[in-house]
C-alpha positions in Angstrom: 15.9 6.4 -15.5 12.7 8.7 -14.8 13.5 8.5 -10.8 17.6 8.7 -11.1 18.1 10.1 -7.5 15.2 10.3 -5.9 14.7 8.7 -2.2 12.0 6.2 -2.5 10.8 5.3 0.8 8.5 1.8 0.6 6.8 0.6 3.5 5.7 -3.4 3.3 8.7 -3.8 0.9 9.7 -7.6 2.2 7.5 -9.2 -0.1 4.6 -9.1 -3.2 4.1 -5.5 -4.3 6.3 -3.8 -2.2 9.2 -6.1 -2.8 8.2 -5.9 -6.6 8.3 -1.7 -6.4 12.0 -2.2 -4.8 13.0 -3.3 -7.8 11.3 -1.4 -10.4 12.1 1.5 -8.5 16.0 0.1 -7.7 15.7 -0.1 -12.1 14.7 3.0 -12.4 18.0 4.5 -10.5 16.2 5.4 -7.2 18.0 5.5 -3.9 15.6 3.1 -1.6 14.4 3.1 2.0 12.6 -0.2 2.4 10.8 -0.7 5.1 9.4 -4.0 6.5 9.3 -6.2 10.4 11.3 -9.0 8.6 14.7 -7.8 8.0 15.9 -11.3 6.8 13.5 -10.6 4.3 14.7 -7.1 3.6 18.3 -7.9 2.7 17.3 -10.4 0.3 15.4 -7.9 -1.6 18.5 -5.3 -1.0 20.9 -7.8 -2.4 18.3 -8.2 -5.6 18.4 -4.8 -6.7 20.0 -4.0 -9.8 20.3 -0.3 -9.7 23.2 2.3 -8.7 21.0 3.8 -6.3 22.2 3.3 -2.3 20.2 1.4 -0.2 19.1 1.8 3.3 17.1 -0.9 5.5 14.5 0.4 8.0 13.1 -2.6 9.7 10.0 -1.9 12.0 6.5 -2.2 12.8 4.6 0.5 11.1 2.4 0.2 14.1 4.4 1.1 16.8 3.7 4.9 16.3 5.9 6.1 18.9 9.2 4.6 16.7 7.9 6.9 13.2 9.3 10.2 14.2 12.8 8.3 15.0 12.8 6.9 11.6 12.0 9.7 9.7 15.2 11.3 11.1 17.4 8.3 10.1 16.2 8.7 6.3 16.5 12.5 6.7 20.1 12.0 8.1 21.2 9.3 5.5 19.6 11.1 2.0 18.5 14.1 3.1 15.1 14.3 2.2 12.4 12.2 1.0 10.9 12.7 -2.6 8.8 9.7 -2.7 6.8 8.2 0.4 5.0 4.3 -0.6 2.8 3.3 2.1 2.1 -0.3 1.4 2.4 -2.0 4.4 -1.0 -3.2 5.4 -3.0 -6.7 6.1 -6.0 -8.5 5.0 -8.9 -10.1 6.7 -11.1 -13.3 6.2 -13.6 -13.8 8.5 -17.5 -12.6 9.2 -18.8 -9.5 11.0 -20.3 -11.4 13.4 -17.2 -13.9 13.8 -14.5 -11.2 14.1 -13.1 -10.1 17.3 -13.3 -6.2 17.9 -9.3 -6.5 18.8 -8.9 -7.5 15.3 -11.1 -5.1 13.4 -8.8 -2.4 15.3 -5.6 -4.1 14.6 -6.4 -3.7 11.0 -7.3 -0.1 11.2 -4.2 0.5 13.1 -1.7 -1.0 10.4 -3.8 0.1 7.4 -5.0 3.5 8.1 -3.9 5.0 11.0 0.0 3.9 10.7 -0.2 5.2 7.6 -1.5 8.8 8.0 0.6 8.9 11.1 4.0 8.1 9.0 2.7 10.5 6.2 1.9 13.4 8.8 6.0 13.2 9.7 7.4 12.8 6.5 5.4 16.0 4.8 7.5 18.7 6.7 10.4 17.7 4.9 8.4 17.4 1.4 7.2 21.3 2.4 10.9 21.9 3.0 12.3 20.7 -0.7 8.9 22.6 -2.4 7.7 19.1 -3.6 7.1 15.3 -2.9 5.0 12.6 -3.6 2.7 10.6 -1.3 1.8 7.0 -2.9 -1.0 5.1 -1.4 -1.8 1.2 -1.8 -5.5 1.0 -1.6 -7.2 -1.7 -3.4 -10.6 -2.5 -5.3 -12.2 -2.9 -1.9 -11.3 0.9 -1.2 -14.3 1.7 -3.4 -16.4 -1.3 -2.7 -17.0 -4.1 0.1 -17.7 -7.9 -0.2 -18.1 -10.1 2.7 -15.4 -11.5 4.9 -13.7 -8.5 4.3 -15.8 -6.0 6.5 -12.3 -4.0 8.6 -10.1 -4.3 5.7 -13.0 -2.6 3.1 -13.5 0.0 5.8 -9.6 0.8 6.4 -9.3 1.2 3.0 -12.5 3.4 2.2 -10.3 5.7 5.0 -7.6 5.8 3.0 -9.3 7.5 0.1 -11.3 10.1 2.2 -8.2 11.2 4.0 -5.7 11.0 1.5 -8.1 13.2 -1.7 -8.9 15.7 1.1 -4.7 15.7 1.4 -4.2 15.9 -2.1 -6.6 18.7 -2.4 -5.1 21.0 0.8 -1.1 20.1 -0.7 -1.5 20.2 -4.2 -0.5 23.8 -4.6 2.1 23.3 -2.2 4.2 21.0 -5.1 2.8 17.4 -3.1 1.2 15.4 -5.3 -0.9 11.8 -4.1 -1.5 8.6 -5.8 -4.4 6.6 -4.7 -3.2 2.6 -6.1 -6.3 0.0 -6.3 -5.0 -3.4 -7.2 -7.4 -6.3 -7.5 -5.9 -9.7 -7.3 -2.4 -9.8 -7.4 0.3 -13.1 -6.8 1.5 -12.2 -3.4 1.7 -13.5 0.2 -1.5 -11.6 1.2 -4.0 -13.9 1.8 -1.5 -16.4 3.5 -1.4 -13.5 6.1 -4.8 -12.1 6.3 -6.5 -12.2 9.8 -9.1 -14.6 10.9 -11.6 -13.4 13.1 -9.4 -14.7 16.1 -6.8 -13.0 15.1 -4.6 -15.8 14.0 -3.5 -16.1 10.1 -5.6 -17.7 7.4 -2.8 -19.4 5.8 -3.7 -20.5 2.9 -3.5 -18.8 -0.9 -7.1 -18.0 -2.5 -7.5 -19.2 -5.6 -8.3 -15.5 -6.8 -4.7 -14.6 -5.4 -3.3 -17.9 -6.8 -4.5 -16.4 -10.5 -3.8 -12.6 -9.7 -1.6 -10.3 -11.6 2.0 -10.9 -11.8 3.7 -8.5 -8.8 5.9 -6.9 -11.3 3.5 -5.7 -13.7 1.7 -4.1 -11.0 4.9 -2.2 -10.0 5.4 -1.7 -13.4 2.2 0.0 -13.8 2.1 2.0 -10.2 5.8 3.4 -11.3 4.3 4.6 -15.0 1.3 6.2 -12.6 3.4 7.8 -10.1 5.6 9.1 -12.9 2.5 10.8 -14.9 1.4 12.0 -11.3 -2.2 10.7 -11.8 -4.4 10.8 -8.8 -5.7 7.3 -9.1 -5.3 4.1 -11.0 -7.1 0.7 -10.7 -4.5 -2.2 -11.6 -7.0 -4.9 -12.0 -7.9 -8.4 -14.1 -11.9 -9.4 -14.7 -12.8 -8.3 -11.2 -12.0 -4.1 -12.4 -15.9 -4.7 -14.0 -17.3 -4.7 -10.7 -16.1 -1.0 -10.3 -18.6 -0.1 -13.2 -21.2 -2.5 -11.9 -21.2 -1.1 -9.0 -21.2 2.5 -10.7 -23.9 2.0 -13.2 -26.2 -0.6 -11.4 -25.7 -0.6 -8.0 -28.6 -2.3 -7.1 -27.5 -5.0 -9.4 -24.1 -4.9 -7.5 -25.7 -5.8 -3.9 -27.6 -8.3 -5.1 -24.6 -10.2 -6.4 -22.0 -9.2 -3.4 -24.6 -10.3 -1.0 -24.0 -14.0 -2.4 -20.4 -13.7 -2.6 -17.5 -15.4 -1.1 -14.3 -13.9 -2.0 -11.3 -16.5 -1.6 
């Protein structure tokens, strides 16, 4: 019970890894906010938590800005503080440069990066108040290289790791710590809802999704991380090696990712 007590607020937590963290977290004797649009959704994970840890639903849309300041005083008034902060809320993207609405390129940069330093920026007074807190990030493979078809959601997840290690660095001696999270493929509903260039859904599971990691061993895994405070972790199958191809031969690297077709 290494989290017995601590408020573990998880954004995106109506399905794959978020829902997955719920319960690892909910195992691990955690109180939960779990946020999500879908509050159907949301009760269902509620009622399939096993812990002793209370429970409290906060169903919005992470990009409605204006709503984040609001919510962060209903966790505040229901536990009191907020020890752990999991922004994992965010969408995908399958479509071409040159085929992708700019509407849609900024839609993804909204959810993905800017909803999440914006709910971060309200939540760290609090942390400052208690002397200590930890900021968990759900980044990807792509946050440290780019394939096509993928062009917004690389580049909102290159943001993430700019902003949040210059965070880390400012806060650290503070007592706020940050976790960077790169999964590669993963069994969830993400490529179902990834964005066309039109902005509709794709809709369909990738057969790199359909073969991804099991959701719960990738909690399993960011909850061990979080819990030995490491900076980063990649969480990853046979696609991790193109993190050190991409390290040790880079030229190699474009020449393959230029003939690529992630699905």
């Amino acid at each position: 019970m290494r989290f017995r007590n601590k408020v573990v607020w998880i954004t995106g937590a109506s399905s794959g890894i978020g829902e997955a963290l719920a319960y690892a977290f909910s195992a691990e004797g955690a109180h939960l906010v779990l946020t999500a649009r879908r509050q159907e959704r949301l009760e269902q994970v509620k009622n399939a938590c096993k812990g002793e840890g209370k429970i409290l639903l906060l169903p919005f849309d992470m990009t409605h800005l204006d709503c984040h300041a609001t919510m962060v005083g209903a966790v505040i008034e229901h536990f009191g503080q907020v020890d752990v902060l999991v922004n994992n809320a965010g969408v995908s993207q399958r479509s071409l440069v040159m085929e992708t609405d700019f509407s849609v390129d900024r839609r993804i940069m909204e959810l993905n990066y800017f909803s999440v330093v914006h709910l971060t920026k309200q939540v760290i007074p609090f942390m400052l108040q208690h002397e200590g807190g930890h900021i968990v990030v759900v980044s990807s493979l792509l946050g440290k290289f780019s394939t096509p078809l993928r062009s917004a959601y690389c580049a909102s997840k290159h943001a993430l790791h700019g902003y949040f290690n210059a965070l880390r660095a400012e806060l650290y001696d503070q007592g706020i710590r940050v976790t960077i999270v790169c999964p590669g493929f993963v069994k969830t509903e993400v490529s179902q809802h990834a964005l066309r260039g039109d902005g509709t859904e794709h809709g369909q599971v990738d057969p790199s999704i359909a073969k991804g990691l099991e959701p719960n061993k990738v909690a399993q895994r960011i909850v061990d991380a979080i819990h030995k405070k490491k900076e980063e972790v990649f969480i990853a199958g046979p696609e991790g090696f193109a993190l050190l191809i991409n390290r040790f031969a880079p030229g190699l690297f474009s020449k393959i990712i230029r003939k690529a077709r992630v699905t």
